[in-house]
C-alpha positions as CSV (number, residue, x, y, z in Angstrom):
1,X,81.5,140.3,100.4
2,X,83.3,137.9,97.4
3,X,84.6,139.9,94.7
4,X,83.2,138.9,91.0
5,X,86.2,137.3,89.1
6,X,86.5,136.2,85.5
7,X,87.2,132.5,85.3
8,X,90.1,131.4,83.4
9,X,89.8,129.7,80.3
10,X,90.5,125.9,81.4
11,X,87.6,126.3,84.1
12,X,85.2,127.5,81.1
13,X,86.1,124.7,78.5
14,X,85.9,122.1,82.0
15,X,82.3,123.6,82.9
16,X,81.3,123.3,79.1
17,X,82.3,119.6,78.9
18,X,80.8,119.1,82.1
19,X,77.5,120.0,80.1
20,X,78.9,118.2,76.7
21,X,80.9,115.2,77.8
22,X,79.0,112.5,79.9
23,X,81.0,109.7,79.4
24,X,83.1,108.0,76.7
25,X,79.9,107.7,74.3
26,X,79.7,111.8,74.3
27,X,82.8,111.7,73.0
28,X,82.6,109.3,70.4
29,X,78.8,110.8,69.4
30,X,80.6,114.1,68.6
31,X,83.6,113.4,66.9
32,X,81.5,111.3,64.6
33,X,79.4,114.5,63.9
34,X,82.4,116.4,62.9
35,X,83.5,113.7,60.7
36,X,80.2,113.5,59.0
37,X,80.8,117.5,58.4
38,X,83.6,116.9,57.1
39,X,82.4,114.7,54.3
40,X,83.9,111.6,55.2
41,X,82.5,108.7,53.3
42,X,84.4,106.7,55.7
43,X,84.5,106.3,59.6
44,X,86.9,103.7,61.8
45,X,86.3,104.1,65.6
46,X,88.6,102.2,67.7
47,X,87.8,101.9,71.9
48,X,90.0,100.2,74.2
49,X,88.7,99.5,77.9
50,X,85.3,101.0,77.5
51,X,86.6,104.2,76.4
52,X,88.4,105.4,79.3
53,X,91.6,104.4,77.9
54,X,91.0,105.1,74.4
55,X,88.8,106.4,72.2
56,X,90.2,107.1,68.2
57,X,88.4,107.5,65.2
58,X,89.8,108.4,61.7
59,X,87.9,109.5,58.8
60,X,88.6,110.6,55.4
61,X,86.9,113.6,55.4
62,X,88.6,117.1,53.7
63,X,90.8,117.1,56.8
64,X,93.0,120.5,58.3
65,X,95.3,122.2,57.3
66,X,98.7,123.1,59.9
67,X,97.6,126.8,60.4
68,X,93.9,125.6,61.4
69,X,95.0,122.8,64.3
70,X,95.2,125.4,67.1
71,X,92.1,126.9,66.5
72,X,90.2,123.1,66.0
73,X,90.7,123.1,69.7
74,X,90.1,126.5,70.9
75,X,86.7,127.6,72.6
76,X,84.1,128.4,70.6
77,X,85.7,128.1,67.3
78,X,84.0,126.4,64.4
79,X,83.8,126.4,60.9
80,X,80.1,125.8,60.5
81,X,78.5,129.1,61.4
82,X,79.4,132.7,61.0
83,X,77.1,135.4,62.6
84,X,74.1,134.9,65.3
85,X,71.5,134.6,62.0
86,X,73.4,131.3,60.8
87,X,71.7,130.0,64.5
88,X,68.5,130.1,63.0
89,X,70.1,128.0,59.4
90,X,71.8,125.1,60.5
91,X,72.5,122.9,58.0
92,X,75.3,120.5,59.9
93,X,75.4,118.7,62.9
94,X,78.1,120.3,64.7
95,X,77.9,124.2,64.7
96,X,78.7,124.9,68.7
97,X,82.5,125.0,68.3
98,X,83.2,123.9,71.8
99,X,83.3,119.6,71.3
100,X,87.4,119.7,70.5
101,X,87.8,122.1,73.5
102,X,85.8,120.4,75.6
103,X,87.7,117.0,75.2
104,X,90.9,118.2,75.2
105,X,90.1,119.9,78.6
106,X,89.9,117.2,80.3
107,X,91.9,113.8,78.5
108,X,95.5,113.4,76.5
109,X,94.4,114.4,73.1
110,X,96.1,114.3,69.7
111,X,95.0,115.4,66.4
112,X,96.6,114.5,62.9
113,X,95.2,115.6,60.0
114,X,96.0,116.0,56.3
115,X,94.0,118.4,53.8
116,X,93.7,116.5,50.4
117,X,95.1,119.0,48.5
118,X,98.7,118.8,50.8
119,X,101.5,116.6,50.7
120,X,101.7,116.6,54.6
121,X,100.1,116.0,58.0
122,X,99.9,118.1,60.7
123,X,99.4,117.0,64.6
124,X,98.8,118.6,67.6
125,X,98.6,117.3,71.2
126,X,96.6,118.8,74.4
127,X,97.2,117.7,77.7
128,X,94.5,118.4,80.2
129,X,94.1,122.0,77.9
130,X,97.8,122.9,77.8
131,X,98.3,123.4,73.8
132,X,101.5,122.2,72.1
133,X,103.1,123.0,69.6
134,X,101.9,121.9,65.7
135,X,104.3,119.6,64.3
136,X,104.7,118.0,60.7
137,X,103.4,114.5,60.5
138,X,102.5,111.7,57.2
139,X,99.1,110.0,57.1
140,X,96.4,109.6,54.5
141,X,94.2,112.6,54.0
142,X,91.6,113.2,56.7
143,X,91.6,113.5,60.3
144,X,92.8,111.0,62.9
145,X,91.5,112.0,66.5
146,X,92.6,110.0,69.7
147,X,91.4,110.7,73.7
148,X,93.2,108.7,76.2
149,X,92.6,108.6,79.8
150,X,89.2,110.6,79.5
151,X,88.7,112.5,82.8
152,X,92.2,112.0,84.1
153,X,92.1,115.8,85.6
154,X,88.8,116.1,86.9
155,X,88.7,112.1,89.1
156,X,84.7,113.2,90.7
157,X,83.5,112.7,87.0
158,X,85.8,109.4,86.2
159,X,85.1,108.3,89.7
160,X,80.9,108.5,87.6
161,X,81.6,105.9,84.8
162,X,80.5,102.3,85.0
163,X,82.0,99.3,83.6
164,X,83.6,98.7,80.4
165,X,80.5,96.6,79.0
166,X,77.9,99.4,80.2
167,X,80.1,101.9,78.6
168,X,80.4,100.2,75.5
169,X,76.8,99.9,75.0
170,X,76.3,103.6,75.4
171,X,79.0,103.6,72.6
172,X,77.7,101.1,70.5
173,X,74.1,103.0,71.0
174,X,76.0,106.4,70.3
175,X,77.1,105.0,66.8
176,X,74.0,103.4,65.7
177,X,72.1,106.7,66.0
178,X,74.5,108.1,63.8
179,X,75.0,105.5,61.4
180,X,71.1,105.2,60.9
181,X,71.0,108.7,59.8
182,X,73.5,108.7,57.5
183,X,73.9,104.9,55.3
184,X,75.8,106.4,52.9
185,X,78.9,106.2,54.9
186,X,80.9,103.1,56.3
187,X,81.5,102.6,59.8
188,X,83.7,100.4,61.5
189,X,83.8,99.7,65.6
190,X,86.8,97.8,67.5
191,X,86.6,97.2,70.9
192,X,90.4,96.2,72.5
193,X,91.2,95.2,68.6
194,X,88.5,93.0,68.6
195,X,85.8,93.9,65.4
196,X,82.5,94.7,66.5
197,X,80.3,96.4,63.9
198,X,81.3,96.5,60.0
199,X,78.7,98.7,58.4
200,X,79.4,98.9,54.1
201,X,77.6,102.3,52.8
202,X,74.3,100.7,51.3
203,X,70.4,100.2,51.5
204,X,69.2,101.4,54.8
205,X,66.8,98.7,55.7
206,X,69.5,96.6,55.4
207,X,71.6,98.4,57.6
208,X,68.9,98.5,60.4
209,X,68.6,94.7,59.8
210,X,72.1,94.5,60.4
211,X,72.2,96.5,63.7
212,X,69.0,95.8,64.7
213,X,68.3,91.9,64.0
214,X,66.4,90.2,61.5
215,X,63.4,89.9,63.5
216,X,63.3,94.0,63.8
217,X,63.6,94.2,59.9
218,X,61.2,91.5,58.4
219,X,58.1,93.0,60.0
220,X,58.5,97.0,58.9
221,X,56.4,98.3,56.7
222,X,57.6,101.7,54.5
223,X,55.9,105.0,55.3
224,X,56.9,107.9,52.8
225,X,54.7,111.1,52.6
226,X,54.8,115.0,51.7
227,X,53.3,118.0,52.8
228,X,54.6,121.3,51.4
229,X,58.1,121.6,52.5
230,X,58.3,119.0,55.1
231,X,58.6,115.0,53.8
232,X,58.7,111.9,56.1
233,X,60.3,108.5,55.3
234,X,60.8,105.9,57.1
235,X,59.6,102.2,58.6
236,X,57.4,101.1,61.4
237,X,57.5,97.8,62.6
238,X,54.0,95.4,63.0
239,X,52.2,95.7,66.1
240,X,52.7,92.6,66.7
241,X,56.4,93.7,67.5
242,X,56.5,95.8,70.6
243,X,59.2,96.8,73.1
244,X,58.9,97.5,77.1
245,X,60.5,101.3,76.4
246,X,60.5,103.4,73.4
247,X,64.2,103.3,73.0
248,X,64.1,101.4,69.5
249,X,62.2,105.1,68.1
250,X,64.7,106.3,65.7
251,X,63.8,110.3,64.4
252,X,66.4,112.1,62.5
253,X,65.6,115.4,61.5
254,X,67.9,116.8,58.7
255,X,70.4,113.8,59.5
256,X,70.1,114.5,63.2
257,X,69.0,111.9,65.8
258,X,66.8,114.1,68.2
259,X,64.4,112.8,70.8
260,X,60.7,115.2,70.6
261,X,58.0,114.3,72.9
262,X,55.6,115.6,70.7
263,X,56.7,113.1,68.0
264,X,57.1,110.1,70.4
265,X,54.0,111.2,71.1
266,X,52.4,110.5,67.6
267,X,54.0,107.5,66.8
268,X,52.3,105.7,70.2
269,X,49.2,107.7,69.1
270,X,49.2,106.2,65.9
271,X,49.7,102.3,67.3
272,X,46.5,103.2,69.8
273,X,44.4,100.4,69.8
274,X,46.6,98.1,67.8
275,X,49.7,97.3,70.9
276,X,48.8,96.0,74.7
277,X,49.0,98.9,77.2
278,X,52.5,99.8,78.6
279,X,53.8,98.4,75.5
280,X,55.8,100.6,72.8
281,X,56.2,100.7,69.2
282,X,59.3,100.0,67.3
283,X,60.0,103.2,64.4
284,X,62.4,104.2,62.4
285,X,61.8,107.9,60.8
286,X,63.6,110.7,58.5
287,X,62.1,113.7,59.0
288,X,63.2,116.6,55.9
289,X,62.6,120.3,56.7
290,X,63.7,123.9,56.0
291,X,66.3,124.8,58.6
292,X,65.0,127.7,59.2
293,X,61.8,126.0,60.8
294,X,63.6,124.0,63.2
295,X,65.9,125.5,66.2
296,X,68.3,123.1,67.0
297,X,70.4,125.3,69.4
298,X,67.9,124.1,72.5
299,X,70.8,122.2,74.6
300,X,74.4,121.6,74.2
301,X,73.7,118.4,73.1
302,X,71.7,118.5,70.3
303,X,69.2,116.3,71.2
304,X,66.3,118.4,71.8
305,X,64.8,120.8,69.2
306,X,61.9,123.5,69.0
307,X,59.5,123.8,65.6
308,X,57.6,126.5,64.3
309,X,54.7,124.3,63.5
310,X,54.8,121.2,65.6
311,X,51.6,120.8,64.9
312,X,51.7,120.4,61.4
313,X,54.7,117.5,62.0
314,X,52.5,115.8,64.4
315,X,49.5,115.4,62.2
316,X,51.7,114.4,59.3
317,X,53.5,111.8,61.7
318,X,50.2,110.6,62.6
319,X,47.8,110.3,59.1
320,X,51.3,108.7,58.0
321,X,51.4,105.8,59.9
322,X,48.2,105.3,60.5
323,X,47.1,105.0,56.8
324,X,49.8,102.5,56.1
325,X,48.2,100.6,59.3
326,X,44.7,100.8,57.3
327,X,45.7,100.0,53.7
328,X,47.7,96.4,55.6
329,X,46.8,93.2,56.7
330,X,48.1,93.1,60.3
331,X,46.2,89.5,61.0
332,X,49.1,87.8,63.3
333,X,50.3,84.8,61.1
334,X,52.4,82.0,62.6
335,X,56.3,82.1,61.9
336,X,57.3,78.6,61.9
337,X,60.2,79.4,64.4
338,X,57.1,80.7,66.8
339,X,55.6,76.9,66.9
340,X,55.5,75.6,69.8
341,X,56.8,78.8,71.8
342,X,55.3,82.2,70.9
343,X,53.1,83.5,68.3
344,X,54.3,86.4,66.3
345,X,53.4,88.0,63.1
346,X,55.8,87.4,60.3
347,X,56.4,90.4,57.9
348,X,53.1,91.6,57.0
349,X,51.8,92.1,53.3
350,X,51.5,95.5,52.3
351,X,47.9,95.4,51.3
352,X,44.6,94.8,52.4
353,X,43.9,91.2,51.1
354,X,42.2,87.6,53.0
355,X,41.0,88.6,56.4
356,X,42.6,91.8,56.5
357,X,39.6,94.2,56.0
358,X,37.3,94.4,53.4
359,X,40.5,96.9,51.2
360,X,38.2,100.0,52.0
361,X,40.3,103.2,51.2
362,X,42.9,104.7,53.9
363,X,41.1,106.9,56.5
364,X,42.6,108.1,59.4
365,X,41.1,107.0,62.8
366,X,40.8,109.8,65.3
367,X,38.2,110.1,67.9
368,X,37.4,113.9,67.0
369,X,37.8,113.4,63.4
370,X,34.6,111.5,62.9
371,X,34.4,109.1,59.6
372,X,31.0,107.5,58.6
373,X,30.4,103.8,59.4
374,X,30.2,101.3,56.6
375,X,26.6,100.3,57.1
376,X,24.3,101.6,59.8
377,X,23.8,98.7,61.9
378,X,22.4,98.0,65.6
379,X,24.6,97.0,68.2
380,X,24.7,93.5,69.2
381,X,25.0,92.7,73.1
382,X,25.1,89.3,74.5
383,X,21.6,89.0,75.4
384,X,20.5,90.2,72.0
385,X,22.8,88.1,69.3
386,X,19.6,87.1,67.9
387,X,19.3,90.9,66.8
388,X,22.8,90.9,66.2
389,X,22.5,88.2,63.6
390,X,19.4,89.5,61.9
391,X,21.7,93.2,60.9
392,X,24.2,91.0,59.7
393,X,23.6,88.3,57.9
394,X,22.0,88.8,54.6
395,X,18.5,87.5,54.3
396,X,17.7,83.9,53.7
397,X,21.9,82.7,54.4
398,X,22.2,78.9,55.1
399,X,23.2,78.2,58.7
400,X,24.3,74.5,59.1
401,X,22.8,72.8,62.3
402,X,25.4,71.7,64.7
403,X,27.1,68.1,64.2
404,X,25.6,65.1,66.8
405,X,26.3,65.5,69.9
406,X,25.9,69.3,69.8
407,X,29.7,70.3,69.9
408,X,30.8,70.6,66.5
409,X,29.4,74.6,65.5
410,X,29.6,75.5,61.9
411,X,28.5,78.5,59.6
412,X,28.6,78.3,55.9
413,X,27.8,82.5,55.4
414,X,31.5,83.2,56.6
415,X,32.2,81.9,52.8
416,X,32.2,85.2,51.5
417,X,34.4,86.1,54.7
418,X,37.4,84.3,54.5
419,X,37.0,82.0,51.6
420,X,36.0,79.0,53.2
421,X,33.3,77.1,53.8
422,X,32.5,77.7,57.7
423,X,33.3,77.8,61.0
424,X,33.8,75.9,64.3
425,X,33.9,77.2,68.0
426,X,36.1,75.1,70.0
427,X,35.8,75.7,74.1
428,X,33.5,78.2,74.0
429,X,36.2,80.5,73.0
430,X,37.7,80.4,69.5
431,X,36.4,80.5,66.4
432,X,38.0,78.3,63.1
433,X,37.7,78.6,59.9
434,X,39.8,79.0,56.7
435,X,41.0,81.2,54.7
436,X,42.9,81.8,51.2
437,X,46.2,81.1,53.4
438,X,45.3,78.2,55.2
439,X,43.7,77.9,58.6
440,X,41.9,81.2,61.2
441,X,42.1,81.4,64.4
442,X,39.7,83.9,65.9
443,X,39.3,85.1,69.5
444,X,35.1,85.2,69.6
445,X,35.9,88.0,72.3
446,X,38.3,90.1,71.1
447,X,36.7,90.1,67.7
448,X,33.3,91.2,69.7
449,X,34.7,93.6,71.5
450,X,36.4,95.6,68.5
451,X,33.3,95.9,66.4
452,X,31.5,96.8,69.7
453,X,34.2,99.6,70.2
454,X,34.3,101.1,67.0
455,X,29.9,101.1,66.7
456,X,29.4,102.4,69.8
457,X,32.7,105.3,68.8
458,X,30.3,106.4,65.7
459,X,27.3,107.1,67.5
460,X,29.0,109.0,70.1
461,X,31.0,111.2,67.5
462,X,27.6,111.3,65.7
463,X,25.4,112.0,69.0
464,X,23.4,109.2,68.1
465,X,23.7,107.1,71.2
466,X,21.0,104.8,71.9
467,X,19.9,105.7,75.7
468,X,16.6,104.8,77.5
469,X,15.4,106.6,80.3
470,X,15.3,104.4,83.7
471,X,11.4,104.0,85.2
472,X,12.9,103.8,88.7
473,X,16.6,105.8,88.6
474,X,19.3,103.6,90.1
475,X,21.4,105.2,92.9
476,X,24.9,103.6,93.2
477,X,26.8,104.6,95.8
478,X,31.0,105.3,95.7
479,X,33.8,106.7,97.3
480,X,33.6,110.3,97.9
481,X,36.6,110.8,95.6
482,X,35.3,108.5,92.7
483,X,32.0,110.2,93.5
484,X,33.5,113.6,92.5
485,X,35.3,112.1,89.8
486,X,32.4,111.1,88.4
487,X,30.3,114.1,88.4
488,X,33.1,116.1,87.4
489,X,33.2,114.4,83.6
490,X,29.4,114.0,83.6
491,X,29.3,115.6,79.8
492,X,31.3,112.7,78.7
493,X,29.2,110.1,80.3
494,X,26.3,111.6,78.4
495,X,27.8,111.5,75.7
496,X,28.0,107.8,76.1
497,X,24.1,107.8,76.8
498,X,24.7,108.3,81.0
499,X,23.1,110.5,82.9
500,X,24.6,111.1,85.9
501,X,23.7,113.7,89.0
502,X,24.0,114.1,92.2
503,X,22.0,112.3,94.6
504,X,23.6,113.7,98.0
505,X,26.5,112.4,100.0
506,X,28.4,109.9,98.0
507,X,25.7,108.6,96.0
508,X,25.4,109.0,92.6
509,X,21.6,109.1,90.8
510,X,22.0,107.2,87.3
511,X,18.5,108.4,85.0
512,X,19.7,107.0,81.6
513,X,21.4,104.3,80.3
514,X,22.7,102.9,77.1
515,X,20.3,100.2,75.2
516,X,23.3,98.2,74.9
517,X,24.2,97.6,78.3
518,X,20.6,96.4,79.5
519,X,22.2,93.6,81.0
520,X,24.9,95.0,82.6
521,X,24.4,96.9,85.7
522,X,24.9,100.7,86.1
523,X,26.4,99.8,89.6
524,X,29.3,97.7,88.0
525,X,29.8,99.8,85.1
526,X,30.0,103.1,87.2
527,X,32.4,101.6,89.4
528,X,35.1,100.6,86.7
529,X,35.3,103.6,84.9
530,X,35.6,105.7,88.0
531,X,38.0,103.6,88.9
532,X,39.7,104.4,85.7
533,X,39.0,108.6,86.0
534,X,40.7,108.5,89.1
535,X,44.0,106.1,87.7
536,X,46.5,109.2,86.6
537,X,46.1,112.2,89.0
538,X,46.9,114.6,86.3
539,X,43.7,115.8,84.3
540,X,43.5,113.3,80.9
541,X,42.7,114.8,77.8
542,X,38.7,114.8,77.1
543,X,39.3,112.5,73.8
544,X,42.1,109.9,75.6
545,X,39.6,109.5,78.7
546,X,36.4,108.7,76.6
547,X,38.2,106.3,74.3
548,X,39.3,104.8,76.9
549,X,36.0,104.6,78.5
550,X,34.8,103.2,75.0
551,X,37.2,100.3,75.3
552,X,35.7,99.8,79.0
553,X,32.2,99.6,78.0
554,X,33.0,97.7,74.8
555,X,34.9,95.2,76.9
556,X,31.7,95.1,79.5
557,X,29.2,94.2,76.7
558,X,31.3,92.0,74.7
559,X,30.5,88.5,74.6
560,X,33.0,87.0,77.0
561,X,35.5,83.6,76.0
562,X,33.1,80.7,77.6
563,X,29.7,81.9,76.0
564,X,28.2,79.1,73.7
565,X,27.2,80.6,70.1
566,X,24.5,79.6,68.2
567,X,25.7,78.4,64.2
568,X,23.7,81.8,62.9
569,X,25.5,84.1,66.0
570,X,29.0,82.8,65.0
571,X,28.3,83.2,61.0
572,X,26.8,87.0,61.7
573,X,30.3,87.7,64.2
574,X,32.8,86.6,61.8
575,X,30.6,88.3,59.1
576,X,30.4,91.5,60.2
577,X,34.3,90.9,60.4
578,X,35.1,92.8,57.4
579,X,32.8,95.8,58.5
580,X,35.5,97.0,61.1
581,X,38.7,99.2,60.5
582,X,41.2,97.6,62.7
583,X,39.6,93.7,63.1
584,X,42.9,92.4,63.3
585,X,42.9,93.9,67.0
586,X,40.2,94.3,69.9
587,X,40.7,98.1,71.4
588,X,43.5,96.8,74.6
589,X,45.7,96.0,71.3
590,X,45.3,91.8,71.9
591,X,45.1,90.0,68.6
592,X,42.0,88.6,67.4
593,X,42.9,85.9,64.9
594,X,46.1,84.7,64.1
595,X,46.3,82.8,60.8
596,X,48.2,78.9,60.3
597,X,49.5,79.1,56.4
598,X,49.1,75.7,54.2
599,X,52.8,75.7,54.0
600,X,53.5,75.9,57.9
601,X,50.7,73.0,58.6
602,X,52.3,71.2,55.7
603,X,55.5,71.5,57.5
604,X,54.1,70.2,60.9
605,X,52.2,67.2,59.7
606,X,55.6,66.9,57.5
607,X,53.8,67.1,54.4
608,X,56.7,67.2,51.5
609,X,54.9,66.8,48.6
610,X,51.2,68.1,46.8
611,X,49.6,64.8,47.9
């Protein structure tokens, strides 16, 4: 039998940066929090070969005195807490009082640092955790840090890093969390004496322009709100901007970067509908709360954190971003440097205005918080656009006959719309007209399918479903898994107006079906959404899985790009434009106009004067 031994000091402080110290970046990340502790307004971080030759940073903060060096680097010293109660008030980013320790374990360190009330420096070096002696040294007041040869001692974790461009991202990454959280101090990164990043103290906006690139900041739109003691600031990019990973989601919490699932989580819930699927938002968000209702000491790292009320966060995050979404025009416009290559949306207004959406007030859309429909109006479905155009359009509207030749479609009631004086489908497909700005783009489609979506997401909130009951039940038959999947969620096909039992075997007995899908068969429809049910094998949530079977029957009745309209049908579409929250994107997140300015088809047709 082993006896039980206590370790020895060096094997502690190498296990603890084992948990602390990834890589050069870990390093950097938290001796830039104790230099923010230390007040420095000021923050020079110097890296030669990736960081595993050097890594120095100097600040100006209130620096230490001679008598304090040795205990900077002992285990479990700090200056930021006192007692186990000061866990539960953390007010700085450092508190652990193991970083110094854990870096000197395992690199050449040295430490110089000058209080601003002495005449003199002090330094102190650590070798691979051997402790020197304190010596007098000059300097400027405020601490001057530098780790060569990271991971010298311990060769399995060197033996880990990658190359010196990989590394420097992670350092680059490392200080732009820390410099978004706190603008009011300058940074400054070299990389093998070269200047990198220059970062004055100054407007944050600017600053995430600056790190971030000017087509990050001149699409976000400001979000600010309060609710007791917790605030939120921040920006949000446009839709229309959208990233394959949600690594450009900045949170700082109290001036810490921290990665929450639950608030990742909000800010894609609060883009649903408006982005393409496996796409993710851009954000930028300072959260404000009592320290005592956030425990940061989760992980050694800091990055994770536990709330007393998460769920109060969440639905702040949430009605937050989403209201700024409904009191903006997010219609794509054409940048001028998009012509020709991509279409983007250039910054967007911050108000409801044009083809934006009629300026209704801010209401957060959630499918179980149900909000009353502008007018009570029948659905349209292909077939029945005749129906569709008789709710919509106000009695006796003009309706221009189409031009000889039966191509040329206009619609003088869409006016009142956009501002113009009609419209024109072009390949069966788009719709044109104009607007206050110059020239609209719509996607007959899209624009269908999200006025389709957000109907048919009113009467199932409200119950009010139109179903009819089938003279001869349809039997449709399936695989025996979607065939379980099916009648497992039965309540939420009723819900939807379908009625759904078991017929024996695999085959499923369909009794009612929505009015709205007369023409669309219950065989088809079936299929595709248990096809859907059985895509993640986890259980969904009950309101994620029927929104997303909304957005599957809304895309089914829809009329489709290809279908000719009539000059009343395309006048009642673009009409009933205005009626819808989100118009400016169909349920998948696709945008369903874009909008040409005067000025850019000026440009193009190199138009420099008012003639």
């Amino acid at each position: 039998m082993t006896r039980i031994e206590r370790l020895s000091q060096s094997v502690v402080n190498k296990i603890a940066a084992g948990e602390v110290i990834e890589r050069p970046a870990s390093v950097v990340k938290e001796l830039l929090e104790n230099a923010i502790d230390a007040g420095a307004t000021r923050i020079d971080v110097a890296i030669e070969q990736g960081g595993s030759q050097l890594v120095r940073i100097a600040d100006n903060g209130h620096g230490i005195t001679a008598e304090q060096l040795p205990l900077a680097v002992a285990s479990h010293a700090t200056s930021k807490i006192r007692q186990a109660d000061d866990l539960f008030h953390v007010e700085t980013l450092g508190f652990r009082g193991e970083a110094l320790a854990s870096i000197a374990e395992i690199s050449q360190f040295v430490i110089r640092s000058r209080a601003h009330d002495q005449m003199e420096g002090a330094q102190l070096e650590v070798a691979g955790g051997v402790v020197g002696e304190v010596i007098p040294c000059g300097g400027t007041p405020g601490t001057v840090i530098e780790v060569r040869n990271l991971f010298f001692n311990t060769p399995v974790r060197r033996k880990f890093l990658r190359g010196v461009q990989t590394e420097m991202g992670h350092i680059t990454e490392a200080l732009t969390r820390i410099a978004l959280a706190h603008d009011e101090v300058h940074f400054t990164l070299r990389h093998n004496e070269r200047s990198l990043i220059d970062l004055p103290a100054g407007d944050w906006r600017s600053r995430i322009t600056t790190l971030l690139g000017h087509d990050i900041g001149e699409v976000l739109l400001p979000v600010e709100s309060v609710e007791g003691p917790i605030k939120l600031r921040g920006y949000v990019a446009d839709p229309s901007l959208s990233r394959s990973h949600n690594r450009m989601q900045y949170v700082f919490l109290n001036g810490r970067f921290i990665r929450d699932r639950s608030i990742l989580h909000a800010i894609t819930e609060s883009y649903r509908g408006l982005m393409m699927v496996g796409r993710y938002p851009v954000a930028f968000l300072r959260l404000t709360i009592p320290a005592d209702a956030v425990d940061v000491n989760v992980h050694p790292t800091k990055l994770e954190v536990r709330f007393v009320d998460s769920g109060s966060i969440y639905g702040q995050l949430l009605a937050t971003i989403r209201s700024r979404f409904l009191t903006t025009d997010l219609t794509a416009r054409v940048r001028p440097e998009a012509m020709g290559s991509t279409m983007e949306a250039a910054r967007p207004s911050e108000h409801v205005a044009g083809v934006g959406g009629g300026g209704e007030p801010a209401r957060q859309i959630r499918l179980d918080l149900p909000h009353p429909p502008p007018t009570p109006l029948p659905l349209p479905t292909p077939s029945a656009m005749r129906e569709f155009v008789a709710a919509a359009a106000p009695a006796g509207s003009p309706a221009a006959t189409p031009e000889p030749g039966g191509e040329t479609r206009w619609a003088s009631p869409t006016a009142e719309s956009y501002g113009g004086s009609g419209a024109l489908q072009i390949h069966n497909r788009y719709l044109v007209t104009e607007c206050d700005e110059g020239v609209v783009v719509v996607d007959q489609h899209a624009l269908h399918e999200r006025i389709l979506y957000e109907e048919l997401r009113e009467r199932v909130l409200k119950g009010s479903v139109e179903s009819q009951r089938l003279l001869v039940p349809e039997t449709v038959t399936l695989s025996p898994a979607e065939a379980a999947c099916v009648l497992e969620h039965q309540d939420l096909l009723a819900q939807m107006g379908i009625e759904v039992q078991s017929f024996g075997g695999d085959t499923i007995l369909v009794s009612s079906y929505p009015a709205m899908l007369a023409n669309l068969g219950p065989c088809e429809l079936l299929n595709q959404l248990a096809n859907h049910l059985l895509i993640d094998h986890k259980a969904p949530e009950r309101r994620d899985l029927l929104d997303e079977m909304l957005h599957t029957v809304a895309c089914k009745a829809a009329i489709k790009a290809g279908d000719r309209l009539a000059p009343e049908e395309v006048a009642a579409l673009l009409q009933r434009r205005h009626l819808v929250q989100d118009a400016h994107h169909c349920p998948h997140g696709r945008p369903t106009a874009l909008i040409f300015t005067r000025e850019e088809l000026d440009r193009r047709f190199k138009r420099t004067g008012p003639s």
